[in-house]
PDB file of N, CA, C and O in Angstrom:
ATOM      1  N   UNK A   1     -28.367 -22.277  -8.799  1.00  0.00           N
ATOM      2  CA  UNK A   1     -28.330 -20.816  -8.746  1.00  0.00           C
ATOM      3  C   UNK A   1     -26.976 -20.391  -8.197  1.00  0.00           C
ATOM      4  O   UNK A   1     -26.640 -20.773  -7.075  1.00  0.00           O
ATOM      5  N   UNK A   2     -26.277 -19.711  -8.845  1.00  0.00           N
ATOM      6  CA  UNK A   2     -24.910 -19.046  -8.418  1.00  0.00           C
ATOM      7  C   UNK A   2     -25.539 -18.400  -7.331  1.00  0.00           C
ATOM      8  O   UNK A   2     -26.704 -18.011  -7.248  1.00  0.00           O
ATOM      9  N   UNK A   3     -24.341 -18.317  -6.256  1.00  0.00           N
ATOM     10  CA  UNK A   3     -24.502 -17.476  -5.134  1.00  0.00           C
ATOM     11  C   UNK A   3     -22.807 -15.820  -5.255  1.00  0.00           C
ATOM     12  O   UNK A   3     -21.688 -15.557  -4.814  1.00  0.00           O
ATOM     13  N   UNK A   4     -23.915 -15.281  -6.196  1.00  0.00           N
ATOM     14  CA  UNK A   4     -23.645 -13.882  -6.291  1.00  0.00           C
ATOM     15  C   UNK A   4     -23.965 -13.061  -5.452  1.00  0.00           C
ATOM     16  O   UNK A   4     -25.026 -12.483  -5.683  1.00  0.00           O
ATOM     17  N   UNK A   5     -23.051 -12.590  -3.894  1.00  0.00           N
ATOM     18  CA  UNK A   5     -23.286 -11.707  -3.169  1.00  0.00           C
ATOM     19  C   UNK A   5     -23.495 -10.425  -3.649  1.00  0.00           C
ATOM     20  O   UNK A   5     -24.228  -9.630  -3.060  1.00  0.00           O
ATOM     21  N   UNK A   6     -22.704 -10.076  -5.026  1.00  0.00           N
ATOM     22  CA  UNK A   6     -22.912  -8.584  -5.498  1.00  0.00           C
ATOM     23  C   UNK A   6     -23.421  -8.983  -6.885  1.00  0.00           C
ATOM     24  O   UNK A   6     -23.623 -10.162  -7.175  1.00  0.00           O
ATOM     25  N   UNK A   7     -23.573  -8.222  -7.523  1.00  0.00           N
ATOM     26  CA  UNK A   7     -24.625  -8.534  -9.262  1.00  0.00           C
ATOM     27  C   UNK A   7     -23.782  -6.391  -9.799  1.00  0.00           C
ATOM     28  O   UNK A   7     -24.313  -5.722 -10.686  1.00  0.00           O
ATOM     29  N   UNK A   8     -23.026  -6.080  -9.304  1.00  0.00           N
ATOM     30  CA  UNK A   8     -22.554  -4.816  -9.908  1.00  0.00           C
ATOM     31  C   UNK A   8     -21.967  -5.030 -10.779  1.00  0.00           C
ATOM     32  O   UNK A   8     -20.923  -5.666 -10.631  1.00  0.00           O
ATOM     33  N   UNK A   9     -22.476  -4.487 -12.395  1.00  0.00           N
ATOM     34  CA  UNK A   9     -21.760  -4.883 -13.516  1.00  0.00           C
ATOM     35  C   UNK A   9     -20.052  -4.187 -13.416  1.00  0.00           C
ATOM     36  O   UNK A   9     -19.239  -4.341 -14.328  1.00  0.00           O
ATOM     37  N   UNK A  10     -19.823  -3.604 -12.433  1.00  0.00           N
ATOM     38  CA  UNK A  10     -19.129  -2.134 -12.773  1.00  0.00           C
ATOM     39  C   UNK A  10     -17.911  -2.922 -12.009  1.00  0.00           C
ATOM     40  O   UNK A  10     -16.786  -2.424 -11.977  1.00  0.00           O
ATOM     41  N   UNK A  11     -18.275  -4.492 -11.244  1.00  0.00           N
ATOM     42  CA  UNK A  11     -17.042  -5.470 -10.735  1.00  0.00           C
ATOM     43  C   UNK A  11     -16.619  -6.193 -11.642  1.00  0.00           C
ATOM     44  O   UNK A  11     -17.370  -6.992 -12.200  1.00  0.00           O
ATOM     45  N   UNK A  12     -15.475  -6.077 -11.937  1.00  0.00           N
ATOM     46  CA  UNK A  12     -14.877  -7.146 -13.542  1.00  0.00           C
ATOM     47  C   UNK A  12     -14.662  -8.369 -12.960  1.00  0.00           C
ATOM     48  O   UNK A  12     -14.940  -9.343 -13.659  1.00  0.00           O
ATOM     49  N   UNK A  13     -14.058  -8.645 -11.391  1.00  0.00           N
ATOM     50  CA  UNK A  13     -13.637  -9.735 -10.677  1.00  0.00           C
ATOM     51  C   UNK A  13     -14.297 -10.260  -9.281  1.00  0.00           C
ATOM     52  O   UNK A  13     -13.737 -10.378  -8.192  1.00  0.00           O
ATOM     53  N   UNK A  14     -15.625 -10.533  -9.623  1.00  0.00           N
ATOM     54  CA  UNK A  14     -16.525 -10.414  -8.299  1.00  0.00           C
ATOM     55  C   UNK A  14     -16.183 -11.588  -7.194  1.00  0.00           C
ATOM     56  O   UNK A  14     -16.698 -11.719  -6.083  1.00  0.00           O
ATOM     57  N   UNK A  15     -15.011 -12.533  -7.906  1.00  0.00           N
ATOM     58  CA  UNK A  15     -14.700 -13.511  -7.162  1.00  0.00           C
ATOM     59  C   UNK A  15     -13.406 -12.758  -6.123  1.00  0.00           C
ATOM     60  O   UNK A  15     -13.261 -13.222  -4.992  1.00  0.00           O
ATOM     61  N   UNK A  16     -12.711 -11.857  -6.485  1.00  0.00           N
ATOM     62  CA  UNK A  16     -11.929 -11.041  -5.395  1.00  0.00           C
ATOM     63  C   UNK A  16     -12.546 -10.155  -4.588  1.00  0.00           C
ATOM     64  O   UNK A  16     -12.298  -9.941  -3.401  1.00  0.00           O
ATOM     65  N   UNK A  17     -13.526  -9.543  -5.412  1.00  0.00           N
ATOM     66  CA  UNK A  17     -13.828  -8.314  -4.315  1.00  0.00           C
ATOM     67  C   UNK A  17     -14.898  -9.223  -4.138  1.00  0.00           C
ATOM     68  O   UNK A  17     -15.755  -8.949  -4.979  1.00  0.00           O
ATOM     69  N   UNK A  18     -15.249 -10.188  -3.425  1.00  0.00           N
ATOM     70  CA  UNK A  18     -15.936 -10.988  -2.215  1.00  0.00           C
ATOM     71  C   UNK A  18     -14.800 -11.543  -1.472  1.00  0.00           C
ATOM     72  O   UNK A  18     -15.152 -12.169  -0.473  1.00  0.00           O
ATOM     73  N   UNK A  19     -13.665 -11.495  -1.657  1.00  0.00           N
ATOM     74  CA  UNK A  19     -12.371 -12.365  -0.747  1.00  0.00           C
ATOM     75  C   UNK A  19     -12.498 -11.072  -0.259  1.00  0.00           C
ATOM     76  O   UNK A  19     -12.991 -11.045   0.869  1.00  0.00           O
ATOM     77  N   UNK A  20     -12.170  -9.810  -0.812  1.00  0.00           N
ATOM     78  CA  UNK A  20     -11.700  -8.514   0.023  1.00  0.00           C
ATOM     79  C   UNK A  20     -12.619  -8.543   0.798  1.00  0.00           C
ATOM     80  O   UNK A  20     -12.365  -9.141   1.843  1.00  0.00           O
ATOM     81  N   UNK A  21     -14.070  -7.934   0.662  1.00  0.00           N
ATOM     82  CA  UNK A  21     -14.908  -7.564   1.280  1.00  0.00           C
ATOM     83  C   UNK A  21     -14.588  -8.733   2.479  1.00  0.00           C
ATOM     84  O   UNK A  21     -13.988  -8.300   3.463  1.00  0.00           O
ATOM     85  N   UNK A  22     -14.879  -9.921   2.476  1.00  0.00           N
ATOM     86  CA  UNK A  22     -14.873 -10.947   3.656  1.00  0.00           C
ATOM     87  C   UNK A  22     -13.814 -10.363   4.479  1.00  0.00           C
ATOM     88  O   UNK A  22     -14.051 -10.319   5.686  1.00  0.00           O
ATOM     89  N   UNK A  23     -12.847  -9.969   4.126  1.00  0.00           N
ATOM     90  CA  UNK A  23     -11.168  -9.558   4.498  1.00  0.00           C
ATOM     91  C   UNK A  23     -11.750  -8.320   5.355  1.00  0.00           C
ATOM     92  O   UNK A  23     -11.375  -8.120   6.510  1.00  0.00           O
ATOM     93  N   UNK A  24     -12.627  -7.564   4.747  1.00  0.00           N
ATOM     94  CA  UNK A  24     -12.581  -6.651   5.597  1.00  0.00           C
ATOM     95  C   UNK A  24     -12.421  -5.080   5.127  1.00  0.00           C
ATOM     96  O   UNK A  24     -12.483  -4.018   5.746  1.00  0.00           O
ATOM     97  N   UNK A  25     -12.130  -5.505   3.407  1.00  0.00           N
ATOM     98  CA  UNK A  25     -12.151  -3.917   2.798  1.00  0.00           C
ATOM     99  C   UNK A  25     -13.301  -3.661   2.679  1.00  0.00           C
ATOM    100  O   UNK A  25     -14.185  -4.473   2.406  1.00  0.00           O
ATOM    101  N   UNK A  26     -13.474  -2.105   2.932  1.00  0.00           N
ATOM    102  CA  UNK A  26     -14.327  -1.416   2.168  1.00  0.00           C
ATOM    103  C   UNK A  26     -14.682  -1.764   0.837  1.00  0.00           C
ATOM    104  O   UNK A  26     -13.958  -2.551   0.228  1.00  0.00           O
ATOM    105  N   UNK A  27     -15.680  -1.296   0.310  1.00  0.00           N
ATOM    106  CA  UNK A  27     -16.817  -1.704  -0.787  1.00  0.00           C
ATOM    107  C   UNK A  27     -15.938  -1.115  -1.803  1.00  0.00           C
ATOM    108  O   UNK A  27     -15.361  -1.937  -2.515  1.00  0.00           O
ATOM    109  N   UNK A  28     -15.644   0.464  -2.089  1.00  0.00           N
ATOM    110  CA  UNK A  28     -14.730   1.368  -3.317  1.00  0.00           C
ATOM    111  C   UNK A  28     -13.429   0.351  -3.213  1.00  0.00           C
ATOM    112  O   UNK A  28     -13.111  -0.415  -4.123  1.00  0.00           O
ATOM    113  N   UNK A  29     -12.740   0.469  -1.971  1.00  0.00           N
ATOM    114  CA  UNK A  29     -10.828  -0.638  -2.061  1.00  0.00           C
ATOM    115  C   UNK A  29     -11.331  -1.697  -2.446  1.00  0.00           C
ATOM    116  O   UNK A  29     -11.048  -1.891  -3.628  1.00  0.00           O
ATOM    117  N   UNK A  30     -12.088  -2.662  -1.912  1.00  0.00           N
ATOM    118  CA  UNK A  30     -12.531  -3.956  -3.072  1.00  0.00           C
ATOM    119  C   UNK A  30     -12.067  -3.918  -4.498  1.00  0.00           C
ATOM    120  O   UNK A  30     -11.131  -4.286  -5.208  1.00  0.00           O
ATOM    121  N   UNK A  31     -13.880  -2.911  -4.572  1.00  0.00           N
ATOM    122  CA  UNK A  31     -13.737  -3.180  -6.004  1.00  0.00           C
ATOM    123  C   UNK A  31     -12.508  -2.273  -6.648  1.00  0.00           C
ATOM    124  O   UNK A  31     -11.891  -2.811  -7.568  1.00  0.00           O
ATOM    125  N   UNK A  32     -12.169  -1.163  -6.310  1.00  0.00           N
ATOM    126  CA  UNK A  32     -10.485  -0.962  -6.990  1.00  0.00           C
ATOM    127  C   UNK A  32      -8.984  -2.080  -7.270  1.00  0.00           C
ATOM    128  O   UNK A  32      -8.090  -2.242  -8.101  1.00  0.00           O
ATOM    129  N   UNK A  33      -9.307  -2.469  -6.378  1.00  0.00           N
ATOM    130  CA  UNK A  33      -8.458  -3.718  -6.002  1.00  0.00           C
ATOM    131  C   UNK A  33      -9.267  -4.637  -6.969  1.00  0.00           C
ATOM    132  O   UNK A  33      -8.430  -4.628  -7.872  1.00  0.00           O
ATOM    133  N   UNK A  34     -10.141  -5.324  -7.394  1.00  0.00           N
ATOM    134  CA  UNK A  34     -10.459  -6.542  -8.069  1.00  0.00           C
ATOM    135  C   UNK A  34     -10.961  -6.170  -9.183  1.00  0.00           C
ATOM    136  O   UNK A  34     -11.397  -7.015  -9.964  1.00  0.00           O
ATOM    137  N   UNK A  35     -10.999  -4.701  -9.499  1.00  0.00           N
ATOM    138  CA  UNK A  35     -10.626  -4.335 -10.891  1.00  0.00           C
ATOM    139  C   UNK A  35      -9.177  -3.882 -12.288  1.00  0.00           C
ATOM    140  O   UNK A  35      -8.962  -3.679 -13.483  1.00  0.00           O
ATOM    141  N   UNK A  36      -8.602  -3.956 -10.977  1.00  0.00           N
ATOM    142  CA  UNK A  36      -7.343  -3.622 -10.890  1.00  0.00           C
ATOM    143  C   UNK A  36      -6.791  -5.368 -11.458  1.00  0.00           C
ATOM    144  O   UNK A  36      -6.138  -5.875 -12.370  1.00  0.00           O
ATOM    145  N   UNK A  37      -7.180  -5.577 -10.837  1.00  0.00           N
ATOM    146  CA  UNK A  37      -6.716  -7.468 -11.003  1.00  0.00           C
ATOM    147  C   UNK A  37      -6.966  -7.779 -12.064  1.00  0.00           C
ATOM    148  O   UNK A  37      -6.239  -8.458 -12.789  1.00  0.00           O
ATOM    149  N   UNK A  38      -8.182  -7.277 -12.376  1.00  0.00           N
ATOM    150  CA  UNK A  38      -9.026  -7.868 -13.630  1.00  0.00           C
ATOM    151  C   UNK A  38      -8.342  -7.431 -14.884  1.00  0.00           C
ATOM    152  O   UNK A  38      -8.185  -8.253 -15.787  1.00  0.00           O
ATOM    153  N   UNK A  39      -7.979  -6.369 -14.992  1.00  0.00           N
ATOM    154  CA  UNK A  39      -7.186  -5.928 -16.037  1.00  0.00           C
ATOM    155  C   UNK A  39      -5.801  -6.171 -16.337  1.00  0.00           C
ATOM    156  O   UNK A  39      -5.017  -5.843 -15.447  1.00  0.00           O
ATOM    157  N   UNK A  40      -5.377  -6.609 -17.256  1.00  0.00           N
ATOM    158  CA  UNK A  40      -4.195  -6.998 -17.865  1.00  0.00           C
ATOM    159  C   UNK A  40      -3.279  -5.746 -17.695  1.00  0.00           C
ATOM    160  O   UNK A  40      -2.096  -5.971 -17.441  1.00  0.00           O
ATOM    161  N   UNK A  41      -3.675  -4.513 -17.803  1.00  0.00           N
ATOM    162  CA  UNK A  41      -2.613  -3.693 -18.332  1.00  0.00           C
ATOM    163  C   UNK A  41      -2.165  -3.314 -16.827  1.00  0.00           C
ATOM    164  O   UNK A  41      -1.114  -2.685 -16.706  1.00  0.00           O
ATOM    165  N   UNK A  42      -2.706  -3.568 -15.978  1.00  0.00           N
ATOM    166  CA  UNK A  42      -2.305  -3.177 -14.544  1.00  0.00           C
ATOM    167  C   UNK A  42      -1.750  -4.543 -14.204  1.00  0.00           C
ATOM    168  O   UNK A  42      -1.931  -5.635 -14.741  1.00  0.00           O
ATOM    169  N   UNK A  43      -0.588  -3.956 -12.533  1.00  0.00           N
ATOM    170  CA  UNK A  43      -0.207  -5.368 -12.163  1.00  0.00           C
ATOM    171  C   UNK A  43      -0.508  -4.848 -10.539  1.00  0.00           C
ATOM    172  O   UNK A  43       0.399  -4.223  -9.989  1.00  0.00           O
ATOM    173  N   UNK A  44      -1.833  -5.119  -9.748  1.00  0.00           N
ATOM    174  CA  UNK A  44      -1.480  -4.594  -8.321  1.00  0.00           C
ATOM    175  C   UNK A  44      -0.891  -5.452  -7.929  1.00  0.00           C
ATOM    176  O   UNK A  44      -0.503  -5.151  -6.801  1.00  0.00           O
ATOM    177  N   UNK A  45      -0.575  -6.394  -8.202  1.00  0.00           N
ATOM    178  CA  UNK A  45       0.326  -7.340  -6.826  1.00  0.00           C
ATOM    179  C   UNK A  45       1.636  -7.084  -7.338  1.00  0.00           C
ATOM    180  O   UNK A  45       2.401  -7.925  -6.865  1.00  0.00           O
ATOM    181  N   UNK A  46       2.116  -6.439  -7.955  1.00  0.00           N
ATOM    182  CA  UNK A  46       3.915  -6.035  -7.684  1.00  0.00           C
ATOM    183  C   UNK A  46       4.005  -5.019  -6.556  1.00  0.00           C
ATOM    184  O   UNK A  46       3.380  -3.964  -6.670  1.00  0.00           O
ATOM    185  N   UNK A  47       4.560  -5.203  -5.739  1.00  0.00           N
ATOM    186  CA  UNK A  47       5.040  -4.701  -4.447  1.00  0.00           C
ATOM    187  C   UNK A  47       5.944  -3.418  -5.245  1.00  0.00           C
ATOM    188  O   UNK A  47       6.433  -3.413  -6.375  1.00  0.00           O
ATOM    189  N   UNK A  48       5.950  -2.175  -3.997  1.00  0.00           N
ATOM    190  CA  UNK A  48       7.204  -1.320  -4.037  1.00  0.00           C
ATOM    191  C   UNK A  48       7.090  -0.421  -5.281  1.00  0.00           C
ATOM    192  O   UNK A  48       6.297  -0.609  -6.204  1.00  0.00           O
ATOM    193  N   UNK A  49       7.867   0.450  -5.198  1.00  0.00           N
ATOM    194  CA  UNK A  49       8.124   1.659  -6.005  1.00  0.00           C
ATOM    195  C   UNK A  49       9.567   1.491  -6.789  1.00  0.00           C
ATOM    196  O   UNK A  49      10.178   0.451  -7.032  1.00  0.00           O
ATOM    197  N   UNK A  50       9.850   2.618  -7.050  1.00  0.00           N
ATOM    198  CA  UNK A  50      11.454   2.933  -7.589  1.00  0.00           C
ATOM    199  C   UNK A  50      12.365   2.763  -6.937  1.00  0.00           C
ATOM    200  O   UNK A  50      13.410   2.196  -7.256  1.00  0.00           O
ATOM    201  N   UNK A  51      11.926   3.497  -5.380  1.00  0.00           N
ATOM    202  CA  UNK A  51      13.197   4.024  -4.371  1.00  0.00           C
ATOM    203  C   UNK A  51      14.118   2.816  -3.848  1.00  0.00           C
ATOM    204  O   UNK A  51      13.797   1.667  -3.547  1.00  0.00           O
ATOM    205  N   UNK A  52      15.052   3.292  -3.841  1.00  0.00           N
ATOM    206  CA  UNK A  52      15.944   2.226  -3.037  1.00  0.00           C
ATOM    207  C   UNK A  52      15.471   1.686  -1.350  1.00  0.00           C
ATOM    208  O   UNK A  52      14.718   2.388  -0.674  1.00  0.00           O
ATOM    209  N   UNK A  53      15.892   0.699  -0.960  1.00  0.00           N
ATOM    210  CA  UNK A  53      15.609   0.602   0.323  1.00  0.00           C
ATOM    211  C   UNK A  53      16.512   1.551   1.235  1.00  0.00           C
ATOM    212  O   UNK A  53      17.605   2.064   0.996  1.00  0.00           O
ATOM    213  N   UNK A  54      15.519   1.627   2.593  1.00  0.00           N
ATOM    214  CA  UNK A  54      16.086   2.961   3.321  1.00  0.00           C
ATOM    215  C   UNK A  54      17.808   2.684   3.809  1.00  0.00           C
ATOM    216  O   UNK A  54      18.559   3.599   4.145  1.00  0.00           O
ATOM    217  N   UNK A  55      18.207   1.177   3.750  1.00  0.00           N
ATOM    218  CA  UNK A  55      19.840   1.243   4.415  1.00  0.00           C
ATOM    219  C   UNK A  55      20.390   1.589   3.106  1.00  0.00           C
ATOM    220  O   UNK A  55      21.573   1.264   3.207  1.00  0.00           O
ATOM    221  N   UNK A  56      20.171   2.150   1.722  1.00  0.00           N
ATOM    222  CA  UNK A  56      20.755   2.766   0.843  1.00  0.00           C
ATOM    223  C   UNK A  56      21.149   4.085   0.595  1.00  0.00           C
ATOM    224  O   UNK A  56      22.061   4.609  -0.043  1.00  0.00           O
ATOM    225  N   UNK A  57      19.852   4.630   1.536  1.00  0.00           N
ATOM    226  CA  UNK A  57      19.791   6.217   1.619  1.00  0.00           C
ATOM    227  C   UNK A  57      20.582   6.486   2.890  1.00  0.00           C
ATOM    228  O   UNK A  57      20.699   5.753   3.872  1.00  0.00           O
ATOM    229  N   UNK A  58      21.365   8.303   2.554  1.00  0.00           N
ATOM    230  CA  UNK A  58      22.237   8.767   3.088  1.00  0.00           C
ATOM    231  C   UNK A  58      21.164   8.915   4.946  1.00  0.00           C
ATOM    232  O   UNK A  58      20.062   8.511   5.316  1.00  0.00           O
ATOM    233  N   UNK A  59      22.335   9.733   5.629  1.00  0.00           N
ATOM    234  CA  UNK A  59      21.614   9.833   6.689  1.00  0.00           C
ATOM    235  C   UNK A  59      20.550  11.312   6.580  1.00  0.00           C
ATOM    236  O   UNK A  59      19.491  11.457   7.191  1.00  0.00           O
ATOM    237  N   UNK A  60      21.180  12.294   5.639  1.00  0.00           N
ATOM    238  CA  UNK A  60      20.894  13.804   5.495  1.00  0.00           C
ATOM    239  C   UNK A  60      19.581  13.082   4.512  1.00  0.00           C
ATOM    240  O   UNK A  60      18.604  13.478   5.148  1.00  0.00           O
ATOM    241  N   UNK A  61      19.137  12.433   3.586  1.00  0.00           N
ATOM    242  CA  UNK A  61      18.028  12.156   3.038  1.00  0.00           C
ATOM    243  C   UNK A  61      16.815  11.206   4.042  1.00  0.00           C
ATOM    244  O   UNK A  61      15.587  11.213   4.131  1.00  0.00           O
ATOM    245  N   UNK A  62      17.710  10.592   4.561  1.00  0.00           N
ATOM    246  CA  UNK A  62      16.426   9.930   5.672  1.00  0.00           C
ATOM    247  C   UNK A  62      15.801  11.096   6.633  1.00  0.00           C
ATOM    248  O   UNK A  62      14.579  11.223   6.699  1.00  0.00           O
ATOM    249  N   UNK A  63      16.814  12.069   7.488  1.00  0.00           N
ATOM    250  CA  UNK A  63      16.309  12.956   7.819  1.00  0.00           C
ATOM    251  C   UNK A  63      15.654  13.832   7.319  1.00  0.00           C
ATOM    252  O   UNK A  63      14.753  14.328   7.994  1.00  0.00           O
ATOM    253  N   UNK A  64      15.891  14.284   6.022  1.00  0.00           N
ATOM    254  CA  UNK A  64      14.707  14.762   5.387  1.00  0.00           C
ATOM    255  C   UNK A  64      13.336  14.612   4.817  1.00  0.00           C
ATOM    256  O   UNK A  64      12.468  15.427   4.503  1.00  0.00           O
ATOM    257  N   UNK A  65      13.447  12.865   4.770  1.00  0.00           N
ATOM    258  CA  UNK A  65      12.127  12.637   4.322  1.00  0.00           C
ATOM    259  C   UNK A  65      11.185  12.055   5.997  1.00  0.00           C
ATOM    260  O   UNK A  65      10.126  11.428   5.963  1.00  0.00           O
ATOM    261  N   UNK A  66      11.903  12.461   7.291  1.00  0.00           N
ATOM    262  CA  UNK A  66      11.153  12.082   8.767  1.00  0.00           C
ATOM    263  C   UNK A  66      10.439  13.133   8.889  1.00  0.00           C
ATOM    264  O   UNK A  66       9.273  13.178   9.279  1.00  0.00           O
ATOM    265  N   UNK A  67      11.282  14.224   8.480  1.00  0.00           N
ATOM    266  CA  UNK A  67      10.581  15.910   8.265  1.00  0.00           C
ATOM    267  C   UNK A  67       9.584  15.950   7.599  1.00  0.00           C
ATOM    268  O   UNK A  67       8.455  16.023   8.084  1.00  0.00           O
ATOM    269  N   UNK A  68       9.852  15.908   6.329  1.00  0.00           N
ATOM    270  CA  UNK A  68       8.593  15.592   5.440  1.00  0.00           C
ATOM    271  C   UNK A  68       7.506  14.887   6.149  1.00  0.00           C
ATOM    272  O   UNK A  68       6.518  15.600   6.325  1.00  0.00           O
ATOM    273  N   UNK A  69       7.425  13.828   6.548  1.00  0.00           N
ATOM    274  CA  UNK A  69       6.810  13.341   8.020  1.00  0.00           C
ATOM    275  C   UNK A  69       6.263  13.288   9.043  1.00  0.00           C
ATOM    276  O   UNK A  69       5.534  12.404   9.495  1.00  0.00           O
ATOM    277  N   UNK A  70       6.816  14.914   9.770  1.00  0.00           N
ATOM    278  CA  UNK A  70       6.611  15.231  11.025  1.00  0.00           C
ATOM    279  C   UNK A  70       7.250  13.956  12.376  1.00  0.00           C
ATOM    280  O   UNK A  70       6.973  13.688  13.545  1.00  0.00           O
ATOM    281  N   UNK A  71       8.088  13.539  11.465  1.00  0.00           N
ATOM    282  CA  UNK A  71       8.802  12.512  12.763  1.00  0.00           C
ATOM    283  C   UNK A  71       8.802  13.548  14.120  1.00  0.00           C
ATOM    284  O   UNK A  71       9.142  14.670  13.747  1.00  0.00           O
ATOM    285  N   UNK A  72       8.588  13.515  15.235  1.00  0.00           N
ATOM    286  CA  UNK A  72       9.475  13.838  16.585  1.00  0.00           C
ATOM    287  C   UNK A  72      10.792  13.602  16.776  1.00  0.00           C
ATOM    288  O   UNK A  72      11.274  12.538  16.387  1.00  0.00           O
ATOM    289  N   UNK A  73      11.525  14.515  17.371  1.00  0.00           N
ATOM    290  CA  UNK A  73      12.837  13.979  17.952  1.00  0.00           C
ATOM    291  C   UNK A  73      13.494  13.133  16.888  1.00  0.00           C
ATOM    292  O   UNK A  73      13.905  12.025  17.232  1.00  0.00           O
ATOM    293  N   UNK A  74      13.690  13.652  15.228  1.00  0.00           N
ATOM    294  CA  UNK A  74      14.512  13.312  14.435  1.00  0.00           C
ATOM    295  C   UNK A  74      16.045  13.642  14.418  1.00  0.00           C
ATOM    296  O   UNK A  74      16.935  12.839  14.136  1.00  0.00           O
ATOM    297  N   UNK A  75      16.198  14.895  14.751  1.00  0.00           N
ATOM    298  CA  UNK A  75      17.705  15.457  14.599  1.00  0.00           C
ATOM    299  C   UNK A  75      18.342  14.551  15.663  1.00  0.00           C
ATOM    300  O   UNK A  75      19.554  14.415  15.498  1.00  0.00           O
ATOM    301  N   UNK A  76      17.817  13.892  16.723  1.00  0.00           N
ATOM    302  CA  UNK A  76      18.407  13.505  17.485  1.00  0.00           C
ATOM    303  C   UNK A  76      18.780  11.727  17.184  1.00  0.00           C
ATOM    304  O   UNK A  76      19.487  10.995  17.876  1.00  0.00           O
ATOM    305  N   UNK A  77      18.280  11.504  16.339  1.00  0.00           N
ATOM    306  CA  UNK A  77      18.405   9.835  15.726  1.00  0.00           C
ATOM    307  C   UNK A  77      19.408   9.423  14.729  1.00  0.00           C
ATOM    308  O   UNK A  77      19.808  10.071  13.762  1.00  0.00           O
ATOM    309  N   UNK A  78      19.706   8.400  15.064  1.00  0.00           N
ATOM    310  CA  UNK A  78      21.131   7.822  14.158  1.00  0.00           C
ATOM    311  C   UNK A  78      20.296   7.494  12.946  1.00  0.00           C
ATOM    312  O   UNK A  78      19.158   7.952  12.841  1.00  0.00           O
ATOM    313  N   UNK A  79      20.838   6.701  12.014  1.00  0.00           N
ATOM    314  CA  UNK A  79      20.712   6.412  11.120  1.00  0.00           C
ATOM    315  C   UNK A  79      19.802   5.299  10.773  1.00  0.00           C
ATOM    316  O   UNK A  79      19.030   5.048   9.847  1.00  0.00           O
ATOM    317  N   UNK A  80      20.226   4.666  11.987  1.00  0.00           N
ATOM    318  CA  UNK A  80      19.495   3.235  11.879  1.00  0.00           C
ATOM    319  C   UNK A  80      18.031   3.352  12.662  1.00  0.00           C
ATOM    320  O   UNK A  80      17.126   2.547  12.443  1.00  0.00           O
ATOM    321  N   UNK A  81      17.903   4.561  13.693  1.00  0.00           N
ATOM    322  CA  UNK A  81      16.392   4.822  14.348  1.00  0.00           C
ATOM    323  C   UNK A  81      15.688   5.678  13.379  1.00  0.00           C
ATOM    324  O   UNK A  81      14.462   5.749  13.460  1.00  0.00           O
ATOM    325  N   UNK A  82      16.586   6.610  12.092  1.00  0.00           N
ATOM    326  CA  UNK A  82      15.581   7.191  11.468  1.00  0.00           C
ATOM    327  C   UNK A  82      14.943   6.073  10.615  1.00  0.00           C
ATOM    328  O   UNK A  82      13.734   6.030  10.388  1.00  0.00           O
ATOM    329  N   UNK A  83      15.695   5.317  10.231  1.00  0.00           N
ATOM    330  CA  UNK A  83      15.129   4.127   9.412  1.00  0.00           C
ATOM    331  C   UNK A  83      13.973   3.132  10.182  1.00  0.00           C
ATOM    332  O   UNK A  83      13.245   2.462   9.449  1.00  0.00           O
ATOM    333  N   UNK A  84      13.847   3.062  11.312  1.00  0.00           N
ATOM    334  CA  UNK A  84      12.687   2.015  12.126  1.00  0.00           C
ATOM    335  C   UNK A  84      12.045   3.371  12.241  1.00  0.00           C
ATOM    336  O   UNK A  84      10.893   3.291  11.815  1.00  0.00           O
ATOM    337  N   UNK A  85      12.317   4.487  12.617  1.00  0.00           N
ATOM    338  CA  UNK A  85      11.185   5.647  12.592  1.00  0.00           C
ATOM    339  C   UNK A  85      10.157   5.835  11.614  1.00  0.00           C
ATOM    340  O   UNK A  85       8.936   5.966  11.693  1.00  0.00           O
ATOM    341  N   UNK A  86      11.276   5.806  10.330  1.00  0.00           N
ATOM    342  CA  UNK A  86      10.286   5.994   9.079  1.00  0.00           C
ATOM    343  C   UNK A  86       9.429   4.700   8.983  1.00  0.00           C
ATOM    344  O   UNK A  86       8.198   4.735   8.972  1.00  0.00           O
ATOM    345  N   UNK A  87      10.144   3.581   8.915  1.00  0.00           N
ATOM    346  CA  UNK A  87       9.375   2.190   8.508  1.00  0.00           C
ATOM    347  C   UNK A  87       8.100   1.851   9.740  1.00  0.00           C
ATOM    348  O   UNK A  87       7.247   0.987   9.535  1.00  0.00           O
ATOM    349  N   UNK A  88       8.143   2.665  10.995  1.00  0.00           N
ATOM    350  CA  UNK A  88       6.798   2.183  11.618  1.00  0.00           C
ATOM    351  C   UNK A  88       6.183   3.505  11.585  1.00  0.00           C
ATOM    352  O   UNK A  88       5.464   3.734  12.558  1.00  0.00           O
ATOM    353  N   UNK A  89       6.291   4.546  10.612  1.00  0.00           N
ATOM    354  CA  UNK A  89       5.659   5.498  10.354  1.00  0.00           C
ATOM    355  C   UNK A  89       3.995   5.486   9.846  1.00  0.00           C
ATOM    356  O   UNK A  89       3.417   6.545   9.598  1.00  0.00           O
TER     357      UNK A  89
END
């Protein structure tokens, strides 16, 4: 007898979303995530977006996107604290 923790037809990859769930996701991020997998035309495991990394961006665009943000005490940060600001945002 297979040991099928879930039997939801609506999981394409029930062998991930039982790694997630064990992991600790929620039941919907699971199965988004191990349907996501399941399908060819998607790729979730490519990391990252378009944007450049933040030591590419000017200092007037990092400050604008801390704003966007609600950073604290941005105007007062160099370049290199808006960048650890944003990244432990």
């Amino acid at each position: 007898m297979a040991d099928a923790k879930t039997s939801d037809p609506s999981i394409k990859d029930e062998e991930t979303y039982e790694a997630l769930r064990d992991k600790g996701y929620g039941k919907s991020k699971a199965a988004a995530i191990a349907n996501a997998q399941a399908n060819d035309d998607m790729a979730p495991s490519k990391k990252g977006g378009k944007s450049p990394p933040y030591e590419e961006w000017t200092k007037s665009e990092l400050y604008d996107r801390a704003r966007e943000l609600d950073i604290a005490q941005r105007s007062e940060m160099s370049k290199d604290e808006l960048i650890d600001a944003l990244r432990n945002q």
